[in-house]
N, CA, C and O atoms as CSV, one atom per row, in Angstrom:
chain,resi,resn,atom,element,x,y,z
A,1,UNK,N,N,105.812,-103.723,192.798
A,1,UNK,CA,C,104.448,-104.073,192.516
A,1,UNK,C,C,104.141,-105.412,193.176
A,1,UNK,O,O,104.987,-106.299,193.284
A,2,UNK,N,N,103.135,-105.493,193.525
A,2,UNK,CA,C,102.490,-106.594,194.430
A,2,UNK,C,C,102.092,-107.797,193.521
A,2,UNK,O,O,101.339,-107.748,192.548
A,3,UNK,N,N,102.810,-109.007,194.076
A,3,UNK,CA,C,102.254,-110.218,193.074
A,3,UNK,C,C,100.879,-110.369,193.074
A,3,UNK,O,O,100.080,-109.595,193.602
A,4,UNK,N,N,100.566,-111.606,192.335
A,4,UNK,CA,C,98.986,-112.124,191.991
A,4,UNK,C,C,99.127,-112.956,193.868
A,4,UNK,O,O,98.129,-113.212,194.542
A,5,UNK,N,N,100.136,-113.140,194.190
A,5,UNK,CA,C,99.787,-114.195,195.713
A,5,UNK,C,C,99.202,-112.944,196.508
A,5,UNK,O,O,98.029,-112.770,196.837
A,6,UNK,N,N,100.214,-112.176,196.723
A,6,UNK,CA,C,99.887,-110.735,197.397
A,6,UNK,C,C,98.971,-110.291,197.350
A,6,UNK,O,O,98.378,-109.984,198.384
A,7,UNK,N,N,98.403,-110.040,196.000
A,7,UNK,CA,C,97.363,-109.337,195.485
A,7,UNK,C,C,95.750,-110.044,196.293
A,7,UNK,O,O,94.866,-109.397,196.855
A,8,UNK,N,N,95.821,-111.406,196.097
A,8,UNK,CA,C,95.032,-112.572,196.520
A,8,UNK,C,C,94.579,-112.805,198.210
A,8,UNK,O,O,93.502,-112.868,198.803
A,9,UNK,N,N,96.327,-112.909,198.694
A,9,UNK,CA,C,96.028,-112.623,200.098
A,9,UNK,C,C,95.383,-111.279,200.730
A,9,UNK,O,O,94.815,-111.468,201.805
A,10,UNK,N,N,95.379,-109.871,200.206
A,10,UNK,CA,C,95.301,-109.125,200.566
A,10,UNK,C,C,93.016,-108.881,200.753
A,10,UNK,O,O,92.255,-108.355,201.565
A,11,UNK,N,N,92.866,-109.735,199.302
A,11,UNK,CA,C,91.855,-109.733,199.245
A,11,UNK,C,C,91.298,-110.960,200.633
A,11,UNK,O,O,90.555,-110.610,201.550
A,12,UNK,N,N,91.727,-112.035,200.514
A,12,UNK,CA,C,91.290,-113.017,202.011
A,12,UNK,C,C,91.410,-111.989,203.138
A,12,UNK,O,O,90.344,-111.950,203.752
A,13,UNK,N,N,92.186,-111.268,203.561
A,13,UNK,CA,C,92.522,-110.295,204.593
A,13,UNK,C,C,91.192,-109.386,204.836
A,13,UNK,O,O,90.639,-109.332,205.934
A,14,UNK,N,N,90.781,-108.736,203.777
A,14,UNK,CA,C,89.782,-107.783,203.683
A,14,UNK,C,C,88.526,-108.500,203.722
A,14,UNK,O,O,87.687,-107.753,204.227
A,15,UNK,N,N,88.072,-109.515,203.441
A,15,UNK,CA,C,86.964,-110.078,203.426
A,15,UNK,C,C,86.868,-111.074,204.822
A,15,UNK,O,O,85.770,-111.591,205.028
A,16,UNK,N,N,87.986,-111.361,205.793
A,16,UNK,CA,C,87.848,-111.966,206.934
A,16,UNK,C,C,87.587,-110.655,207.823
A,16,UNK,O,O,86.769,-110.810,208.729
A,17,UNK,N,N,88.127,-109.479,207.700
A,17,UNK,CA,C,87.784,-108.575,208.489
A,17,UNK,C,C,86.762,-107.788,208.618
A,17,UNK,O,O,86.560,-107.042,209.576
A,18,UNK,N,N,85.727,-107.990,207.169
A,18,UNK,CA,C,84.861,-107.158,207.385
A,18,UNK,C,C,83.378,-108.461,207.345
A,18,UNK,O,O,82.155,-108.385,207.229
A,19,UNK,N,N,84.451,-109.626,207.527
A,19,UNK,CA,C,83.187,-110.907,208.082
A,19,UNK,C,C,83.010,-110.606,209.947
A,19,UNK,O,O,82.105,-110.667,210.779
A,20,UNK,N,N,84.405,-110.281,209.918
A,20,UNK,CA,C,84.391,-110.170,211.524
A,20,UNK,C,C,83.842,-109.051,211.939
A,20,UNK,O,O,83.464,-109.030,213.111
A,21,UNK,N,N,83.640,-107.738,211.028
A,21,UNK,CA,C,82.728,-106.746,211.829
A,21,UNK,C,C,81.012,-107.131,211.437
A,21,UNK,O,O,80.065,-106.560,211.978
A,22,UNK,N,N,80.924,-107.848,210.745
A,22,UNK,CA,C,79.470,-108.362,210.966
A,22,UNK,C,C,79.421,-109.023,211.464
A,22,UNK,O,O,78.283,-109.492,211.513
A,23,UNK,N,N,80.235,-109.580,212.118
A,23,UNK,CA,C,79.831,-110.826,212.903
A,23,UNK,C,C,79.465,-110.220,214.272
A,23,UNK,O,O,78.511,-110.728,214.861
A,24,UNK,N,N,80.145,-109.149,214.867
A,24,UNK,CA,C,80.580,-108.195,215.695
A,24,UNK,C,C,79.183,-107.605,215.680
A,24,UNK,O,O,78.279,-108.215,216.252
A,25,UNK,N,N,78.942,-106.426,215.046
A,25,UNK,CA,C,78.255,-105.439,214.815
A,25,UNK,C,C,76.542,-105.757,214.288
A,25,UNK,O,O,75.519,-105.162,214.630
A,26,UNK,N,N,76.721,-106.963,213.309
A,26,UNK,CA,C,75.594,-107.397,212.775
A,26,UNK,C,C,75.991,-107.113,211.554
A,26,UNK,O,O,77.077,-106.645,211.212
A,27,UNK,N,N,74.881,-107.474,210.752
A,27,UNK,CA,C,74.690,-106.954,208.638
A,27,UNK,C,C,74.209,-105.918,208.938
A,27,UNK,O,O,73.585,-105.649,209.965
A,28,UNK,N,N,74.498,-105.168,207.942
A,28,UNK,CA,C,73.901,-104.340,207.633
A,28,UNK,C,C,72.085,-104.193,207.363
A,28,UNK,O,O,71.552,-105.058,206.669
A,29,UNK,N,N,71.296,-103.146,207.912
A,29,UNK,CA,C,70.066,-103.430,207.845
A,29,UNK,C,C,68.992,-102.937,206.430
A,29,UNK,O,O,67.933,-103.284,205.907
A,30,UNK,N,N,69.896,-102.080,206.291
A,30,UNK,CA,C,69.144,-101.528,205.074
A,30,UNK,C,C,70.755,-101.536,203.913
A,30,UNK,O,O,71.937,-101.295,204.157
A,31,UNK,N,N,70.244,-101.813,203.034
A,31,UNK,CA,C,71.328,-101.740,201.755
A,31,UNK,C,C,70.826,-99.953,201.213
A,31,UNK,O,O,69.723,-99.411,201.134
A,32,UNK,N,N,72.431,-99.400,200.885
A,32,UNK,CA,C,72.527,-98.257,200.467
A,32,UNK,C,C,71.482,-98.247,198.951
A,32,UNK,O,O,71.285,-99.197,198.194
A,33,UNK,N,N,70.965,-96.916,198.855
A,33,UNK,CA,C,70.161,-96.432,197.831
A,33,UNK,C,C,70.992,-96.603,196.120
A,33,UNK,O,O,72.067,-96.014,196.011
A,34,UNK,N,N,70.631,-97.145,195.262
A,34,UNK,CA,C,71.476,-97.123,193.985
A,34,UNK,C,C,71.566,-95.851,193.627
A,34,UNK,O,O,70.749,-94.987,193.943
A,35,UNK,N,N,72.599,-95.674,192.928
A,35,UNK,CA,C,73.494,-94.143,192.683
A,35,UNK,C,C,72.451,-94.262,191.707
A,35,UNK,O,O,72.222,-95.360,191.199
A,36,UNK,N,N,71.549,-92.852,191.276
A,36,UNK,CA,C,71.188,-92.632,190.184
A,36,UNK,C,C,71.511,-91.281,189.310
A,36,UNK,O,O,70.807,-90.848,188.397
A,37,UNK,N,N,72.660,-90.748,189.765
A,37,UNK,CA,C,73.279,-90.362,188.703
A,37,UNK,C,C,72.803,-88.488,189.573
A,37,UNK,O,O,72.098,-88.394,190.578
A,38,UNK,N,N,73.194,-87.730,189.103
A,38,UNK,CA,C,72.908,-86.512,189.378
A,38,UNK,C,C,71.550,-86.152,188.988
A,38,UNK,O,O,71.179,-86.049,187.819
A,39,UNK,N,N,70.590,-85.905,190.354
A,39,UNK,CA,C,69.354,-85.301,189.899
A,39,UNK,C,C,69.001,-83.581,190.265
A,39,UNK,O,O,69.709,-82.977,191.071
A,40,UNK,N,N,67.986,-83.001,189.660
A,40,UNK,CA,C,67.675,-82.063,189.816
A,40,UNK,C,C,67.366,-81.015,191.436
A,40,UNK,O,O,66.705,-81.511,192.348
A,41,UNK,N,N,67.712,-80.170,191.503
A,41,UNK,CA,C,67.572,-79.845,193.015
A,41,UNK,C,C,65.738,-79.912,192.969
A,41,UNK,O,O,64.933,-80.250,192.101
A,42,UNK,N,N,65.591,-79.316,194.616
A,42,UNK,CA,C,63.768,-79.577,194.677
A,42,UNK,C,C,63.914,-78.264,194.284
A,42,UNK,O,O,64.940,-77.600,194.429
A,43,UNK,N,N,62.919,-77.908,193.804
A,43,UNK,CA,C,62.240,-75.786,193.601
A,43,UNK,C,C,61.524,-75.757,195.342
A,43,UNK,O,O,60.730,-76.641,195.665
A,44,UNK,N,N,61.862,-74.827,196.176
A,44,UNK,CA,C,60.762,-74.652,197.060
A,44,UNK,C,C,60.255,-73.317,196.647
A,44,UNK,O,O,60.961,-72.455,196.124
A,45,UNK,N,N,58.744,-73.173,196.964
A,45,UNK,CA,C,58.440,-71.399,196.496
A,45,UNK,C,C,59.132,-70.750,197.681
A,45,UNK,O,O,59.610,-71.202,198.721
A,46,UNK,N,N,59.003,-69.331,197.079
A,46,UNK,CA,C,59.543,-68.105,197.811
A,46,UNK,C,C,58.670,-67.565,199.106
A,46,UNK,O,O,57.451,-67.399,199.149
A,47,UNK,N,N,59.761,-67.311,200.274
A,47,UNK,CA,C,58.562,-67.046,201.533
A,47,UNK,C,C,57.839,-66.237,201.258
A,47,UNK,O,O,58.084,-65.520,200.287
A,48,UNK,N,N,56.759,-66.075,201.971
A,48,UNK,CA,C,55.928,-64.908,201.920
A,48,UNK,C,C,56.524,-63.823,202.727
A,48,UNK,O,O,56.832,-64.028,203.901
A,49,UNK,N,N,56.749,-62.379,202.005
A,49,UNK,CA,C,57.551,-61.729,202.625
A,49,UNK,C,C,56.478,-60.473,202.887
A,49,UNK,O,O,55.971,-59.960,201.890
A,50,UNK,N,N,56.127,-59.975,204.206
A,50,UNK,CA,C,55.438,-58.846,204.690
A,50,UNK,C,C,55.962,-57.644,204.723
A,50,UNK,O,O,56.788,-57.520,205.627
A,51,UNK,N,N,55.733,-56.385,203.847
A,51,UNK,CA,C,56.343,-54.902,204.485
A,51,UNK,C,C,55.836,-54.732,205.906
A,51,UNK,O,O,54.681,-54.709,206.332
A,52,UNK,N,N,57.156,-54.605,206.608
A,52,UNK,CA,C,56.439,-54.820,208.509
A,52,UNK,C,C,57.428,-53.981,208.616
A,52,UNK,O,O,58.557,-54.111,208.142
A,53,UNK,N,N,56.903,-52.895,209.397
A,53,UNK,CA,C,57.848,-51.092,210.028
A,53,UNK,C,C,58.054,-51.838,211.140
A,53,UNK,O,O,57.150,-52.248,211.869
A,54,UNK,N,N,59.321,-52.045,211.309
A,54,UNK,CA,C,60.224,-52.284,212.945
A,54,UNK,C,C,60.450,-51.516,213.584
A,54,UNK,O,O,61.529,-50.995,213.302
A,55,UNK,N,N,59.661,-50.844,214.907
A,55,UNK,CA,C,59.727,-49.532,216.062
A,55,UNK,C,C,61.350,-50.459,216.277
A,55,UNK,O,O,61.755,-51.597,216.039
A,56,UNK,N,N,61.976,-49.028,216.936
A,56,UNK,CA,C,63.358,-49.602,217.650
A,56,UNK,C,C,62.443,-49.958,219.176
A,56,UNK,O,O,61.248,-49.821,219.437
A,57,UNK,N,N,63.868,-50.578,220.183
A,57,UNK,CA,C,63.488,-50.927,221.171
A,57,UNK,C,C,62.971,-49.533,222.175
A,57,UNK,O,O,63.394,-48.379,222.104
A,58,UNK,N,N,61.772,-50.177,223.239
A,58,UNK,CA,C,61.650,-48.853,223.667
A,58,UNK,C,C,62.247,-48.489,224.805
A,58,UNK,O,O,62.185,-47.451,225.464
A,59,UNK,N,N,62.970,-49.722,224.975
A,59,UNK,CA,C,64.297,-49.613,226.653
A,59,UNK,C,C,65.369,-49.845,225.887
A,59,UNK,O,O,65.561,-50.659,224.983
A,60,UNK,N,N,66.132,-48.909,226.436
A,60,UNK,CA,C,67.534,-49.153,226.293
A,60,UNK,C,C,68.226,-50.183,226.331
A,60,UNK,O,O,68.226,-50.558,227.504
A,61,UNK,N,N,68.799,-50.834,225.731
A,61,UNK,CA,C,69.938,-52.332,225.592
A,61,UNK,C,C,71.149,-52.054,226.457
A,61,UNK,O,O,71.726,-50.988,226.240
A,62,UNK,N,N,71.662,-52.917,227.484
A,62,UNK,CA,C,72.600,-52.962,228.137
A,62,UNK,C,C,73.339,-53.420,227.501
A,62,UNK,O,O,73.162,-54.173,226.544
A,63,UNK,N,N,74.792,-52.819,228.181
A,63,UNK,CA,C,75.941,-53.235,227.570
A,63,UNK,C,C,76.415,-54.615,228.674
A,63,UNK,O,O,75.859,-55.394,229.448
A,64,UNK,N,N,77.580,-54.363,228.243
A,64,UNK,CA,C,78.158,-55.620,229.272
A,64,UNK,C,C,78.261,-55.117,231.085
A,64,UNK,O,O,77.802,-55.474,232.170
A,65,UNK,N,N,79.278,-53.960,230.452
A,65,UNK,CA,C,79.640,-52.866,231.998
A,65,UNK,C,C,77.804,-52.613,233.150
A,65,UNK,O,O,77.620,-52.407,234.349
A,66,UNK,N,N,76.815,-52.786,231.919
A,66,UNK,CA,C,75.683,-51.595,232.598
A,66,UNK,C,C,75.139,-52.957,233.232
A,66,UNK,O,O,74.431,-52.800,234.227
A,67,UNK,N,N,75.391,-54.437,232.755
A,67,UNK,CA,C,74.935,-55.336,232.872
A,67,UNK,C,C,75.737,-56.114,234.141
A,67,UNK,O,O,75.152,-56.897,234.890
A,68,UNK,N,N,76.488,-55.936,234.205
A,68,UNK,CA,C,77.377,-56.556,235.091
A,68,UNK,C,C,77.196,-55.630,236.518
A,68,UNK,O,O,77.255,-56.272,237.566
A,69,UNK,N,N,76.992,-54.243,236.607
A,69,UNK,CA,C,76.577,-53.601,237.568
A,69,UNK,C,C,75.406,-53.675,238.295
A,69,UNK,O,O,75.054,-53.590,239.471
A,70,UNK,N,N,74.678,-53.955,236.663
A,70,UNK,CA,C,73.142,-53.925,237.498
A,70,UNK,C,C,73.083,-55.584,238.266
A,70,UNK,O,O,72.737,-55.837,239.420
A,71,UNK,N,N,73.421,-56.299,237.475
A,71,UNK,CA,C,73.316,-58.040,238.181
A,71,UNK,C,C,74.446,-58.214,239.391
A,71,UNK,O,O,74.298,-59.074,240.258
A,72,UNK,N,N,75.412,-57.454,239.371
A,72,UNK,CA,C,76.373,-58.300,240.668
A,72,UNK,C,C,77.265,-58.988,240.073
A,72,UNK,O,O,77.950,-59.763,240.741
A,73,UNK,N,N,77.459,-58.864,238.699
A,73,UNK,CA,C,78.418,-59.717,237.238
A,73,UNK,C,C,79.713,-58.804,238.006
A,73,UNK,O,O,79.733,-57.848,238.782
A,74,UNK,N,N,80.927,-59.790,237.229
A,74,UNK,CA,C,82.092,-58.980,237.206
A,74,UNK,C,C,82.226,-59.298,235.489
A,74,UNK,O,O,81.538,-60.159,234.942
A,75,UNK,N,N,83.489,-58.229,234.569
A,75,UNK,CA,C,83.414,-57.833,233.603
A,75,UNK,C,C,85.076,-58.147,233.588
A,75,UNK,O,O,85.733,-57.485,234.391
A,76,UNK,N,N,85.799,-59.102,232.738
A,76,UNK,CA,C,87.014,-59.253,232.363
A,76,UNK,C,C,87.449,-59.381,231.237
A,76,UNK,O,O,87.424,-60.279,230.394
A,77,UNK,N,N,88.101,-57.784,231.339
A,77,UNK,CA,C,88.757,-57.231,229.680
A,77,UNK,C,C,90.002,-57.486,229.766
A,77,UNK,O,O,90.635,-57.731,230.793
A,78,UNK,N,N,90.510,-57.415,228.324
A,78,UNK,CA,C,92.084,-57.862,228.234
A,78,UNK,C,C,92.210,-57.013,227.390
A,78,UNK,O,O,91.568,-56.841,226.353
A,79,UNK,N,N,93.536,-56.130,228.067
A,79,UNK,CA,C,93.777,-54.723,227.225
A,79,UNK,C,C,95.147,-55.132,227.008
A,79,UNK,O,O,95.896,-54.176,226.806
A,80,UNK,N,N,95.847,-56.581,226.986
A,80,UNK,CA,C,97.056,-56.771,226.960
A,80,UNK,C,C,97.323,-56.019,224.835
A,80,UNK,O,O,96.563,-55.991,223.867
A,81,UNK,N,N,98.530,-55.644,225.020
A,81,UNK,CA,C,98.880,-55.602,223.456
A,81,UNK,C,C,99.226,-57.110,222.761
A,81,UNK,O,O,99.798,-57.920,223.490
A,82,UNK,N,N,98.941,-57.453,221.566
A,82,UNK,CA,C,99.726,-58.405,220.835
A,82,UNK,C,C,100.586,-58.145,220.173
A,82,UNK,O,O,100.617,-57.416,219.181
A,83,UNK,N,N,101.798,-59.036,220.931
A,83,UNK,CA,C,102.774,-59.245,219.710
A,83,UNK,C,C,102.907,-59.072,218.532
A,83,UNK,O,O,102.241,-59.938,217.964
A,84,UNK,N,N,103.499,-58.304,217.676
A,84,UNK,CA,C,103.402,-59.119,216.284
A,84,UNK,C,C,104.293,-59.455,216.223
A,84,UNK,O,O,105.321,-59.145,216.826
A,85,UNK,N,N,103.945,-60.669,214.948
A,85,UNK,CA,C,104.846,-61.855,214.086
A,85,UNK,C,C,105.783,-60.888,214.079
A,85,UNK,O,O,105.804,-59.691,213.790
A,86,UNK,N,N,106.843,-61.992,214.612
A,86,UNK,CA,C,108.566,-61.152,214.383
A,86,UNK,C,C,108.768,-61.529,212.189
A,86,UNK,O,O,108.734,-62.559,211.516
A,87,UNK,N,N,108.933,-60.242,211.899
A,87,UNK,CA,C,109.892,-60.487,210.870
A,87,UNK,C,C,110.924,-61.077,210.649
A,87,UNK,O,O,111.928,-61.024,211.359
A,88,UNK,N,N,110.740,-61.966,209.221
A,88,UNK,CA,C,111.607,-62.756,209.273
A,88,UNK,C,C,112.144,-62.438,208.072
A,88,UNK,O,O,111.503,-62.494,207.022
A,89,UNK,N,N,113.715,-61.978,208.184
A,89,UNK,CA,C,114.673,-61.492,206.997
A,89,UNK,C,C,115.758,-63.069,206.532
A,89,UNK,O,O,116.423,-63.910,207.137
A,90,UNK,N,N,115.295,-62.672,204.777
A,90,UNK,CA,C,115.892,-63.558,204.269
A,90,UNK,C,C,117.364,-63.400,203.642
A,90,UNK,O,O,117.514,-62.365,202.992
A,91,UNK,N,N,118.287,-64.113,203.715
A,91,UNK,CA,C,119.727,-62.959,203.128
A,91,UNK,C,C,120.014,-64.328,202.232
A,91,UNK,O,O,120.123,-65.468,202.685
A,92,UNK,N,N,120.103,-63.948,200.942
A,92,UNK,CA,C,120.806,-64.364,199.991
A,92,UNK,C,C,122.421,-64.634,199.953
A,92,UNK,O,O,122.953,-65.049,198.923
């Protein structure tokens, strides 16, 4: 356990260093807000929600392959297999 000298110096230590980042950096400009304890969330109302019928698209959606053909794209798949985690046997 740390003496009362220890204890003392440690505090001079901490208060020269954080003289030196204001001295550095500046004070602080605004002082933090006082804790007031846990408050209530805000209520926001509920969106306004429209029954709206969504047509599907009326062109077809490209894939990657149909996309890469039509633009001049190249398309790089990896059909490698993975490993699996080697089992690991425990012997008593």
């Amino acid at each position: 356990m740390a003496s009362k000298g220890d204890h003392q110096h440690l505090l001079n230590v901490g208060r020269e260093g954080f003289a030196a980042l204001d001295e550095f950096f500046g004070p602080r400009r605004v002082p933090p807000p006082p804790f007031q304890g846990l408050q209530r969330q805000r209520q926001f109302p509920a969106p306004h929600v429209e029954n709206r019928h969504v047509s599907p698209p009326k062109e077809a959606v490209l894939n990657c392959l149909e996309a890469a053909e039509i633009y001049g794209g190249a398309v790089f798949l990896d059909y490698r297999k993975r490993k699996p985690a080697p089992i690991r046997k425990v012997y008593y």
